[in-house]
Phi, psi and omega in degrees: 000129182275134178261108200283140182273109150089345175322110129273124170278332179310304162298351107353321193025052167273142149308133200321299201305316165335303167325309168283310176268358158276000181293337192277337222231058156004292221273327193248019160264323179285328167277358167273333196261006171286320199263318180272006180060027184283149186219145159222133203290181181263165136262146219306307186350297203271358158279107181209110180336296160346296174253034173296294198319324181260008196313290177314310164294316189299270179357270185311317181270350178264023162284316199236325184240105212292315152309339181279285174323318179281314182302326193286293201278025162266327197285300195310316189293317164295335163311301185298305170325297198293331157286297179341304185277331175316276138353274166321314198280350193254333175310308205274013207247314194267327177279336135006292181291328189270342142285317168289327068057289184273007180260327176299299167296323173299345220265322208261303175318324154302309197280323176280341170292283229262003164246033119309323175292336173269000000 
């Protein structure tokens, strides 16, 4: 079921049928909700090389179609989890390196300690 977000149709002063055939009509319920600046953004996610091609059905179906609009907005959410965790493995993949790094050296500074000392 399509939902219109948020509508008084009344300050419009469209006619029912009109109504009806943009409730019906994807293409021209999003340029009735364009000429009037009702806007609903894209999330950044979904500008994606992938989805260069479909920009314009993408607009228009997460817009109109509820089921679509939830599958887009789990992919954004995993997009963003997945830079996230990304971000954590590599801070924590560097601090890693920069321990093992100083175990090393301190390792070789012991062993140069203790065979100066005998």
């Amino acid at each position: 079921m399509l939902v219109i977000p948020n509508l008084d149709l009344s300050k419009y002063n469209v006619p029912v049928c009109f109504i009806l055939f943009v409730f019906f009509s994807p293409k021209y319920y999003t340029k009735f909700l364009i000429q009037n600046h009702i806007y609903m953004s894209l999330p950044n996610e979904l500008y994606s090389a992938k989805f260069a091609d479909y920009l314009d059905s993408l607009k228009i179906l997460y817009l109109v179609d509820d089921k679509f609009k939830v599958i887009c907005d789990d992919y954004c959410k995993s997009k963003v989890n997945t830079e996230k965790y990304k971000k954590k493995f590599e801070k924590n993949f560097h601090n890693k390196l920069q321990s093992e790094n100083l175990s090393k050296e301190l390792e070789e500074e012991i062993l140069i300690y203790l065979i100066r000392k005998e």
